[in-house]
C-alpha positions as CSV (number, residue, x, y, z in Angstrom):
1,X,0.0,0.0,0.0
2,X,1.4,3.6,-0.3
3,X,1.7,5.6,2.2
4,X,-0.7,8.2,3.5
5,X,1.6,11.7,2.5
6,X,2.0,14.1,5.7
7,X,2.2,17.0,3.4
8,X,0.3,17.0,-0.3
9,X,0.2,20.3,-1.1
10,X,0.8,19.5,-5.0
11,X,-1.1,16.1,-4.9
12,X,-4.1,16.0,-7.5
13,X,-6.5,13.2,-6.2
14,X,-9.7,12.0,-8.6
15,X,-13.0,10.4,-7.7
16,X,-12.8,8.1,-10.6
17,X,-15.8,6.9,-12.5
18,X,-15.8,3.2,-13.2
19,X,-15.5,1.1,-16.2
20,X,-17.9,-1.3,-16.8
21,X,-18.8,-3.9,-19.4
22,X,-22.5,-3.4,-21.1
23,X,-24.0,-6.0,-18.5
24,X,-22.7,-4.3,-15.5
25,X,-19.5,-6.2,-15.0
26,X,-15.9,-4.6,-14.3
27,X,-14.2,-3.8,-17.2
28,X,-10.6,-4.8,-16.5
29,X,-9.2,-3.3,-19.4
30,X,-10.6,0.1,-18.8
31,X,-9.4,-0.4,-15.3
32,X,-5.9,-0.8,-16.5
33,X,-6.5,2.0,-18.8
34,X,-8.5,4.4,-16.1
35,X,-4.8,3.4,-14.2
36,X,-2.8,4.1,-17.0
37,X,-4.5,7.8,-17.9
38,X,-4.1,9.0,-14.3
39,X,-0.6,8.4,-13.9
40,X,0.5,10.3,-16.8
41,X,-1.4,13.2,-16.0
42,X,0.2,13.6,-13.0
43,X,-2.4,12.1,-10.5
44,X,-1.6,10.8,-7.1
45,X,-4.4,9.4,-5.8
46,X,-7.4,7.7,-6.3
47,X,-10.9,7.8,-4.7
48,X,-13.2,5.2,-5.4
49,X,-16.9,4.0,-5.3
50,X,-17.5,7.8,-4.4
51,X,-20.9,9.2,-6.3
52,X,-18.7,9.8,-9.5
53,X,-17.4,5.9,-9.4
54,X,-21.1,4.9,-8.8
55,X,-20.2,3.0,-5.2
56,X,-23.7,3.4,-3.7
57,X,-25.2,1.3,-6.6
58,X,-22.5,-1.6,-6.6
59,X,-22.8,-4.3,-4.8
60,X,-20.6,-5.1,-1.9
61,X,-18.6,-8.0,-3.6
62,X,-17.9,-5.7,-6.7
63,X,-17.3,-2.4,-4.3
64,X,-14.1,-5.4,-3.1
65,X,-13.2,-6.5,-6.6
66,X,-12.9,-2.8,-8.2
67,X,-10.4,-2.3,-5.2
68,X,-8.4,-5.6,-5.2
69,X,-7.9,-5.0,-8.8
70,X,-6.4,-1.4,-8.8
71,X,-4.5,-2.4,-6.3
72,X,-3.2,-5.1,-8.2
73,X,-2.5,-2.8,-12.0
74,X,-1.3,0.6,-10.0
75,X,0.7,-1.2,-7.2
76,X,2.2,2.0,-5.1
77,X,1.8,4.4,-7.9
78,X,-1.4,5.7,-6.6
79,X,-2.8,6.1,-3.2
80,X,-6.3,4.3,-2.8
81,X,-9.4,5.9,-1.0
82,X,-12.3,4.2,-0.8
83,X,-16.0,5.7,0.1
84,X,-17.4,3.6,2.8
85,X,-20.7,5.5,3.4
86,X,-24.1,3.5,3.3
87,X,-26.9,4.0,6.0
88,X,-25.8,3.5,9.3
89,X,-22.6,3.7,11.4
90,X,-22.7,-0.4,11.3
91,X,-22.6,-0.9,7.8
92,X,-19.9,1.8,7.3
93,X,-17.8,-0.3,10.0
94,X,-18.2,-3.4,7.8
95,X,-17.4,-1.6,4.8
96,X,-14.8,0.1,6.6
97,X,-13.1,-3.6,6.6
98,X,-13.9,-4.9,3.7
99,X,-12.2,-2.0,1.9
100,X,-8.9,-2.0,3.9
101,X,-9.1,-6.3,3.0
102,X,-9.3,-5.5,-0.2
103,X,-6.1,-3.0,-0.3
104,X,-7.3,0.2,0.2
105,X,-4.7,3.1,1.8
106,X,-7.8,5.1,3.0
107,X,-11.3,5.3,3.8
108,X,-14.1,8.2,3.1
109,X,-16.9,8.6,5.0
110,X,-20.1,10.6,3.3
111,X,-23.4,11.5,5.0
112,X,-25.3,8.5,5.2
113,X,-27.2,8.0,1.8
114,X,-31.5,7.8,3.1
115,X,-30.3,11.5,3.6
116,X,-34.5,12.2,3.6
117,X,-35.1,9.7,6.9
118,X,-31.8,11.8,8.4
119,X,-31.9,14.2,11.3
120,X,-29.0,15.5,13.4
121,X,-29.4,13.1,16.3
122,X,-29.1,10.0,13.6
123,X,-26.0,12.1,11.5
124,X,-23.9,12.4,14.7
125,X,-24.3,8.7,15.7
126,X,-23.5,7.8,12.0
127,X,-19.8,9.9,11.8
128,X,-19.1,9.6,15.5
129,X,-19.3,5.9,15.5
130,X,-17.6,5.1,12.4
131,X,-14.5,7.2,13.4
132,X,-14.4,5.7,16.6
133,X,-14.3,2.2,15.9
134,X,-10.6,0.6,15.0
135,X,-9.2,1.4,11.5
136,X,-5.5,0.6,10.5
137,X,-5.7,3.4,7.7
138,X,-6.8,6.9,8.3
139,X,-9.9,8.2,7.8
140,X,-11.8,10.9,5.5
141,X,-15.0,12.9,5.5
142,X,-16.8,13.8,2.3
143,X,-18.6,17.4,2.8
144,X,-21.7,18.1,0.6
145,X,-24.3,20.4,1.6
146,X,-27.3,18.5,2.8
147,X,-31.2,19.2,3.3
148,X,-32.0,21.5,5.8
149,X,-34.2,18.9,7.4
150,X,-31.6,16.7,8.0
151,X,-29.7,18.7,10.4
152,X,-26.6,18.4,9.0
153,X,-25.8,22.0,9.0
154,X,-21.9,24.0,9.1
155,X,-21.8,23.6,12.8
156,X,-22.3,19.4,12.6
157,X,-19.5,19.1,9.5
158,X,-17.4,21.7,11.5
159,X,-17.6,19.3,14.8
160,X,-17.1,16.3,12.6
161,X,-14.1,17.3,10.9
162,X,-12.9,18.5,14.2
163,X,-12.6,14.5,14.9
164,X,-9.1,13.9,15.7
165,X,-9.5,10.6,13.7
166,X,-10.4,12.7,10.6
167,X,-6.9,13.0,8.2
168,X,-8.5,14.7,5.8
169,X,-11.5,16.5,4.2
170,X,-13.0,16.8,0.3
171,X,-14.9,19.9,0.4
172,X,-17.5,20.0,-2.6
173,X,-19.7,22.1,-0.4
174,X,-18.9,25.0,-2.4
175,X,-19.1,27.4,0.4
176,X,-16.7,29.7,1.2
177,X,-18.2,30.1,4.5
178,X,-17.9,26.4,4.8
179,X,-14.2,26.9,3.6
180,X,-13.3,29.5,5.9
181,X,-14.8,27.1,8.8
182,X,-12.3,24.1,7.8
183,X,-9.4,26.6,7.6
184,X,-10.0,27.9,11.2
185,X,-9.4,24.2,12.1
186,X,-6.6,23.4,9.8
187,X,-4.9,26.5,11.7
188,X,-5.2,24.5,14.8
189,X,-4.4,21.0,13.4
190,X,-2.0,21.4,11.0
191,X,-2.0,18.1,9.7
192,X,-5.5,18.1,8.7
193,X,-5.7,18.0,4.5
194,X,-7.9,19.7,3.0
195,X,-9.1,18.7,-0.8
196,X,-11.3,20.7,-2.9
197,X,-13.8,18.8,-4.7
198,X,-15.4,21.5,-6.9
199,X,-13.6,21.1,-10.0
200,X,-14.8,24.4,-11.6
201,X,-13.1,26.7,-8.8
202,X,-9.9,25.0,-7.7
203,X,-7.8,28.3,-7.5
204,X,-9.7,30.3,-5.2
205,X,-9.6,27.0,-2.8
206,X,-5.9,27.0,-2.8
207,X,-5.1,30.4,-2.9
208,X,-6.9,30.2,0.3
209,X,-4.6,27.1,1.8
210,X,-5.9,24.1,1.2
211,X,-4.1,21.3,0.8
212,X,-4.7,19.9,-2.9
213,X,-8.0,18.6,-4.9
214,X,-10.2,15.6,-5.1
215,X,-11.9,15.4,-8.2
216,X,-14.9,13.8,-10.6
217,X,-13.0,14.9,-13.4
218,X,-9.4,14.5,-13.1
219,X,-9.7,11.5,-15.5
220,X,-9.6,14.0,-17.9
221,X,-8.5,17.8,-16.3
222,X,-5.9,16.4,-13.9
223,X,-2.9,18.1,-16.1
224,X,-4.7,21.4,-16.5
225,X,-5.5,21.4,-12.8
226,X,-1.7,20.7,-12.4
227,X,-0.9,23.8,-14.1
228,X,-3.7,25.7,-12.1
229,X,-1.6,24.7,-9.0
230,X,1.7,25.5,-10.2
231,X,0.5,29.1,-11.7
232,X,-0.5,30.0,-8.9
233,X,2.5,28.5,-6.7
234,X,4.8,30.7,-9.1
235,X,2.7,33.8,-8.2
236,X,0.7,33.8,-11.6
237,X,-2.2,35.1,-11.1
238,X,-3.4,35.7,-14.0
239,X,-2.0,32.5,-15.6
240,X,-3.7,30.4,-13.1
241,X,-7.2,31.4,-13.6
242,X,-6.6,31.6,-17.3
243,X,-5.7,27.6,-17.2
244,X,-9.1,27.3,-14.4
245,X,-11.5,28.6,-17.5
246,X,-9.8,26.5,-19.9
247,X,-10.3,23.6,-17.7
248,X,-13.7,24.4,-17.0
249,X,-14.5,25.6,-20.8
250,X,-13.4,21.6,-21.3
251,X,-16.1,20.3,-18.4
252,X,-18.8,22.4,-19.6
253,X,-18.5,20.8,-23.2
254,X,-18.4,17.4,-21.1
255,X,-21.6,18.0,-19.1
256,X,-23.2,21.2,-20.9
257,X,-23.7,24.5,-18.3
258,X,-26.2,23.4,-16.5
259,X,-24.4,19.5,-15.6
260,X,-27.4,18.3,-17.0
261,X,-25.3,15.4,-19.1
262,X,-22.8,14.5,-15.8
263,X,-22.2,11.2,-16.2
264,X,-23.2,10.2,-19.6
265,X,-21.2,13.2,-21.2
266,X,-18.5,11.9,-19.0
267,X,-18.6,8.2,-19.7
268,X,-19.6,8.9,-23.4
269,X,-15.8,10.8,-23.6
270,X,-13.8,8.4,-21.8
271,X,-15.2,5.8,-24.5
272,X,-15.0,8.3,-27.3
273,X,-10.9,8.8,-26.0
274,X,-10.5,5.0,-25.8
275,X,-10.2,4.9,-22.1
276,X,-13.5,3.1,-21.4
277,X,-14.5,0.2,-23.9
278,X,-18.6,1.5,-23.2
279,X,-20.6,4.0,-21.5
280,X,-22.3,1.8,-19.3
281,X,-23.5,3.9,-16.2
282,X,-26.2,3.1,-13.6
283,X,-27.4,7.1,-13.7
284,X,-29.4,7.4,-17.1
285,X,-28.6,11.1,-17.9
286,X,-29.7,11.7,-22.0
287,X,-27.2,12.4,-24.6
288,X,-28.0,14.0,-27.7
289,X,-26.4,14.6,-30.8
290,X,-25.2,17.3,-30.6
291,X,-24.2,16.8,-26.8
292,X,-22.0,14.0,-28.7
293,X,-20.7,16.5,-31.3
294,X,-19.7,18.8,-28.9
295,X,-17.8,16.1,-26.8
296,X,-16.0,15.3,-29.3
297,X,-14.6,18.5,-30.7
298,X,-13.9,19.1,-27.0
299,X,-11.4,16.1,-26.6
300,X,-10.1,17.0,-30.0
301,X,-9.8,20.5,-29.1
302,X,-7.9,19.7,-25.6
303,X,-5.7,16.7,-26.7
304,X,-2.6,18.0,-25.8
305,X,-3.3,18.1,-22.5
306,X,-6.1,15.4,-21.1
């Protein structure tokens, strides 16, 4: 396994989708592929099963295989994150080891998926509980803004991540209040990481110290976000944000302005650039023509760099 990095203020991680065959299988080539593509643009880790890798709709057994066999094609190349989340602390427990049996270098928790039958009393019980039980790897909390109903506010995410168990956040709550919260903490525990996960505003994250990325689309904007970071590391403004709208010029072609084609526009391109041997996804978001047209003068467009 590789090790969990103390400092990873360059490191690019993605929440990789999933390659499967047309009946729902594992696609082992694209896995080697999916491998292969993240490497040489620069990625360092991997998250998967997350909502991008389609985790909550796998079964357990193929939740195990998917990680046994990137283990097995990137070796210590990549660091291997896991989502564990499911709907109560004692299912995330038993994912919790099934993951680290299967290889995995960390786990991430996310709010319990019945998010409508949630409410704050439950959402404590479900984090506290699955950070408290024995793990041999360390553990990360996945922020998204829920319901209001649930109780799962600023203040419960703030005294989650406050966890001392907790090594590391992704943020795709898109909040700079929310930002401002985890940076107050990070001040007091240094060693806390903190990812971005919103693809579309990685620069204003870092600029403001955190710690790298997490992200759905690294697959494909993991260089560009590379150069994001190192603009901006050299004190180029103007070149960082310049290489931000390029990236997001490329996601926006992906998934269209309003992310109404996510996943299909995503799976659709990783076939398309030979990546992914089909666009087999669980999520049934429509492609049209000229969503497919506009895919693929984006890739052709951005070859150089994805």
């Amino acid at each position: 396994m590789t090790a969990f990095p103390s400092s990873d203020s360059e490191a690019i991680w993605s929440a990789t989708p999933t390659p499967f065959l047309a009946s729902g299988d594992l696609d082992d080539g694209g896995l080697d592929r999916l491998c292969r593509q993240h490497q040489r643009l620069g990625v360092s880790g991997l998250f998967l099963a997350g909502t991008c890798g389609e985790g909550p709709f796998m079964p357990n057994r193929q939740r195990a295989e998917l990680v046994r066999k990137v283990r097995r094609l990137a070796g210590s190349a990549l660091h291997l994150a896991v989502q564990v989340s499911d709907t109560s602390a004692a299912r995330v427990r038993e994912n919790i080891a099934a993951a680290v049996d299967a290889g995995a270098d960390s786990v991430v928790i996310a709010a319990p998926w019945l998010a409508r039958f949630v409410n704050r009393d439950f959402a404590r019980r479900y984090f506290f509980e699955s950070l408290e039980c024995p793990c041999p790897v360390p553990r990360g909390i996945y922020v998204i803004v829920q319901p209001a109903e649930t109780g799962v506010d600023r203040d419960l995410w703030r005294e989650i991540v406050e966890h001392p168990q907790v090594a590391y956040v992704k943020d795709s709550s898109g909040s700079v209040e929310y930002r401002q919260s985890f940076l107050e903490l990070k001040a007091r525990r240094p060693e806390l990481i903190l990812r971005t996960g919103c693809e579309f505003d990685v620069l204003s994250a870092m600029r403001d110290g955190y710690s790298g990325c997490l992200l759905g689309t690294a697959i494909f904007s993991g260089a560009m976000i590379a150069r994001v970071i190192a603009a901006l590391q050299a004190g180029d403004e103007d070149g960082a944000r310049s290489w931000q709208e390029r990236s997001n010029r490329l996601l926006y072609d992906l998934f269209r302005p309003d992310i109404s084609a996510w996943m299909s526009g995503l799976k659709y391109a990783l076939r398309v650039a030979g990546i992914f041997s089909t666009e087999f996804s669980h999520l049934a978001y429509p492609l049209t023509d000229d969503d497919r047209r506009r895919i693929e003068a984006a890739l052709e467009r951005e070859k150089e760099h994805i």
